[in-house]
N, C-alpha and C positions, 0 to 999 in steps of 0.2 A: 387565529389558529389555522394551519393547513388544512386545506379538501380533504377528506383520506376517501372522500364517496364519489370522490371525479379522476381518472386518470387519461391523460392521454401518453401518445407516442411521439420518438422522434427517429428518425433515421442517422444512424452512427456518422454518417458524414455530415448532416447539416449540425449534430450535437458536436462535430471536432471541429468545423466550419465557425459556429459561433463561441465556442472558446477562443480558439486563435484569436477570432475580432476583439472579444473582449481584455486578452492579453496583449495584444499589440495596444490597442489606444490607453491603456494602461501602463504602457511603456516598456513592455516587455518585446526583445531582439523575437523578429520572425521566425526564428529556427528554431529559440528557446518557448515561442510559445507553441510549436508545434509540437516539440518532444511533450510537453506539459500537457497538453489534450488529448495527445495521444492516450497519457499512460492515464487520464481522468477520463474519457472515454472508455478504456478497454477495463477498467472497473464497472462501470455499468454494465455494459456488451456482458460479461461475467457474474452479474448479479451482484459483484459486492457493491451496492446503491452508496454504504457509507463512505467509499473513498472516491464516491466518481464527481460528475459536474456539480454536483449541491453544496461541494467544497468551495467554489468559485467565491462565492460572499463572503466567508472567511479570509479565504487571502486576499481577495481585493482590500477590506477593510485593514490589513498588516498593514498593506501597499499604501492605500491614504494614511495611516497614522505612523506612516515613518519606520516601523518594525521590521521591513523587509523591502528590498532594496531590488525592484523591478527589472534594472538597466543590467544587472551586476552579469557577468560572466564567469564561469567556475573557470580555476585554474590550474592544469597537472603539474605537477614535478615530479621525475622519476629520480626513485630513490635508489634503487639496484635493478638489475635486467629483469627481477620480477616482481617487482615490487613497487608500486606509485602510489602518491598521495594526491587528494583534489582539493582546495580550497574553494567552498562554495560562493565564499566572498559573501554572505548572506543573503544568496538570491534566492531566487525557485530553487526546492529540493530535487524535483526533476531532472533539469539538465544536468545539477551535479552529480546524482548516481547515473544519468545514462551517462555521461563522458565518462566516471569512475568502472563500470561498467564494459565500456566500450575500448577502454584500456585493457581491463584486468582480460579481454577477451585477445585484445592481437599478441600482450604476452606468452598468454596460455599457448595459443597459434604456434608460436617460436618455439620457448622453453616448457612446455605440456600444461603450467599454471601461473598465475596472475592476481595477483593483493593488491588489492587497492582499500586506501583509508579515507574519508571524506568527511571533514570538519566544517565548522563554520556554516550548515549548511540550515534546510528548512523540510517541514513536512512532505513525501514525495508519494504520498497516496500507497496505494496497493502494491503489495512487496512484489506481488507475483506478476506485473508487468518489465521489473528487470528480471526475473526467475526468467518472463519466456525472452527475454532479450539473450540471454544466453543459450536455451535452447534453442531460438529457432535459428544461433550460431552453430550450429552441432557440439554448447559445452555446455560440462554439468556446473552447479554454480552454487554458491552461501549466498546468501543476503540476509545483513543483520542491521537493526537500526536502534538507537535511543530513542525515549519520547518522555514526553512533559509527564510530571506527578500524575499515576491514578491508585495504584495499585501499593496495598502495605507491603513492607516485607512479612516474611512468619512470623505470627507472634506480633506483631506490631495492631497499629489502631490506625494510624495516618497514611496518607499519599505520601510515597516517596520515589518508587520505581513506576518508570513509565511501563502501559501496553504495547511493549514492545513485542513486533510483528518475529516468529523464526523463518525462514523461508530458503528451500533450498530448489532443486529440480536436475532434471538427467534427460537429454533425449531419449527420445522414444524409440523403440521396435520396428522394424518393417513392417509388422501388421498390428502395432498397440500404439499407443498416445505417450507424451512425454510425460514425465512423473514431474511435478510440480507441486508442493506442500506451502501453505503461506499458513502462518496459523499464529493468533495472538497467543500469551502466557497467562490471559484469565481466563476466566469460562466462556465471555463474548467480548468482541474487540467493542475500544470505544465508542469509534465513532457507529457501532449500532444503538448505542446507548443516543446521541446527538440526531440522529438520522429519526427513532420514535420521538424524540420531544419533537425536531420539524414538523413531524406527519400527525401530532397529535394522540402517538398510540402508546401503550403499556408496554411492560415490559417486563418477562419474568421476571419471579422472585429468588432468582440463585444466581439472577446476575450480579448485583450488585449489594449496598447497605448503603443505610442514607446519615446524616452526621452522629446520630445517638447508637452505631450500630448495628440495626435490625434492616431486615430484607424489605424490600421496598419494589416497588412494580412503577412508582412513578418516577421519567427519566431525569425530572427536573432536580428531582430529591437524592434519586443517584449519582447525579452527577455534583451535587454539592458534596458528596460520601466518597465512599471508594469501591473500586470494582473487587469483586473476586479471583483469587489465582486459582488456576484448573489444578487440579488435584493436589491443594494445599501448598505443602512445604515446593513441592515439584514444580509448580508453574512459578513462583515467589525465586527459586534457583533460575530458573531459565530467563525471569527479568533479568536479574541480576547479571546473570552473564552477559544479556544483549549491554547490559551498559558501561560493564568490563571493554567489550570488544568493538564496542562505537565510540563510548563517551572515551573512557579513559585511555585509551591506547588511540584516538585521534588527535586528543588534544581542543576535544568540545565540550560542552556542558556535560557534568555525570552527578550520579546522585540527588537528586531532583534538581537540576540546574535550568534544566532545558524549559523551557516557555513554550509552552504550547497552542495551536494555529487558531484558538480560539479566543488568545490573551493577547491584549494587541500594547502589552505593557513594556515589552523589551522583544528584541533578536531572538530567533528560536535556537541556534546553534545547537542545531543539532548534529547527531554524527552517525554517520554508518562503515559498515565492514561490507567490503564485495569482496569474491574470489571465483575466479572462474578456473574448470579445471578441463582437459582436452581427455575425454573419455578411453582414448586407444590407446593410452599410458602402457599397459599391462598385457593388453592381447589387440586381436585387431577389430577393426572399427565393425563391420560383419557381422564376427563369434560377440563384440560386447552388445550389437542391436536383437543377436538371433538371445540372448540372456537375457535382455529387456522383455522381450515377446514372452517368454517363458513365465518369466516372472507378473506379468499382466495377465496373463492365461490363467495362472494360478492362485490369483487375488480374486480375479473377478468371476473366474472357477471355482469358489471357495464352497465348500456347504452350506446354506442355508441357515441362519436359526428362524424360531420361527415368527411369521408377520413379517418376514425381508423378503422384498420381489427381484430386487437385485442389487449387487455389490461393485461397486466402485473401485477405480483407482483415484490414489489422492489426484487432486484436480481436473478429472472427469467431467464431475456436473458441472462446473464452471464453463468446462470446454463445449458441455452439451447445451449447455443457456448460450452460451455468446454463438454458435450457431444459428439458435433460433431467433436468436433479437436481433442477428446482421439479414435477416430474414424480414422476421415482424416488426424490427421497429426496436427500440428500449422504450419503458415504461416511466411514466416519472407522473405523481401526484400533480393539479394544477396547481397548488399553493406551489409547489417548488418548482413549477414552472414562472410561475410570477415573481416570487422572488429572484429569480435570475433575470427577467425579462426588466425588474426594477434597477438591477443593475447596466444592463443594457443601456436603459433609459438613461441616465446617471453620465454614463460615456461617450453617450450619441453615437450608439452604429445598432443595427437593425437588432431586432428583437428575434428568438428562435423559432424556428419553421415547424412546424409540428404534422405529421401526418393527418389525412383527408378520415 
């Protein structure tokens, strides 16, 4: 079982430093395992632990058992002046949304917006590292993904819809933060559920139900089960949709199709939807920042209920942890440093640096 009574620290660059090593001697192109650590990195840096470096074991293990195809390169075709598709080729999910991504953003550039469709592709960790890919483009942006069986529909009993992530974002104000939303369709994303069985801890009981139905606090048991969708019939629609708008209109897995990064049985083929859009559409770039400003002023100017010391913009605290942890360090259990450092091992390239 993981340490959950020992932590140490690592510093964001020696934690992207030994990713890359690990994906290069695993075969992955050096550009493609930088974008990959990045966006596995700035998941930690942001506190979401479940999509950051603890994921490395999992897709390494894809990568030895043939399920995902290390070397591969995604590929664009542009379908109309604002419109392109990627073929992931079934490599890292990564590079495929950043180049999907990085398209739908020089369209937008030209013609104010940018669709991009991305098939074939693999798990790409935390939505909101393409979200800030677009903003800290100055555009506002969708990101929408499939993912593997956890979640029933309404009214159902079984895994069918994936926890698929919604995720949008908007540059920010001249004196406020970019608005940035990443938010799963049940009441906690998966891989929180994956990240307590690591660490050996519990796990509410409105998370999930384990195969007989009933609320469950153990992650091993939830994850034999299925998760819950946030506000019933409403998060079970918003699945839905994500698989409408990735699986089916890609031309990737939909309807539980998708294999997901913990099944090392088949291809994840998974799919996502990007769209970036050029904010100044409407009015000019100025009056839509000084409308930002406002609009954060006002949110986080809100009244009080009581026991709140203070109110938020969506992705706020993420933005105010990953300050602190490019500061102090990111945090990681030593079991989860060890099993990364077992992979290391495995590869033959140096084990990760850990703060004094």
């Amino acid at each position: 079982m993981t340490d959950t009574t020992h932590t140490v620290r690592v510093t964001h660059n020696d934690a992207q430093e030994f990713v890359v090593a690990l994906l290069k001697a695993s075969g992955v192109s050096g550009a493609n395992s930088l974008i990959t650590a990045r966006g596995l990195v700035q998941a930690d840096l942001r506190g979401v632990e479940s999509h950051g470096i603890n994921r490395l074991p999992s897709y390494l293990a894809r990568v030895r058992n043939g399920v995902l195809d290390p070397k591969a390169d995604p590929v664009l075709s542009q379908i109309t002046p604002v419109v392109a598709q990627v073929d992931g080729k079934n490599g890292f999910g990564f590079p495929a949304a950043h180049l999907g991504m990085q398209s739908a953003i020089s369209m937008a550039q030209i013609f104010g917006i940018g669709m991009v469709s991305v098939k074939h592709s693999n798990h790409f960790g935390m939505s909101a590292w393409i979200v800030r890919q677009a903003t800290d483009a100055g555009m506002m942006s969708l990101v929408f993904t499939n993912s593997s069986p956890a979640l029933p529909v309404w009214g159902g009993k079984s895994q069918l819809m994936g926890v698929s992530p919604i995720a949008c974002g908007a540059p920010g104000g001249n004196a406020s933060r970019p608005f940035i939303l990443d938010m799963a369709p049940s009441v906690a994303a998966r891989g929180k559920i994956h990240t307590a069985l690591r660490r050996g801890d519990k796990i509410p009981t409105d998370w999930a139900l384990d195969v007989n139905g009933r609320p469950t606090d153990d992650p091993a048991e939830a994850l034999k089960g299925v998760m819950l969708p946030m506000g019933g019939p409403k998060g079970s629609a918003l699945a839905i949709m994500m698989d409408v708008f990735s699986g089916v209109l890609s031309g990737s897995a939909f309807a539980g199709g998708v294999t997901g990064p913990y099944d090392m049985s088949a291809p994840g083929d998974v799919g996502h939807f990007l769209v970036a859009i050029k904010p100044d559409l409407f009015m000019g770039l100025d009056e839509f920042r000084a409308r930002m400003d406002v609009l954060y002023q006002r949110v986080v100017g809100s009244d009080k209920m009581d026991g709140v010391e203070r109110i938020y913009f969506p992705g706020e605290i993420e933005q105010l942890k990953e300050e602190q942890r490019l500061a102090d360090g990111i945090p990681y259990a030593q079991g989860e440093i060890d099993a990364l450092n077992a992979e290391a091992d495995k590869l033959g390239v140096a084990r990760i640096r850990t703060m004094a």
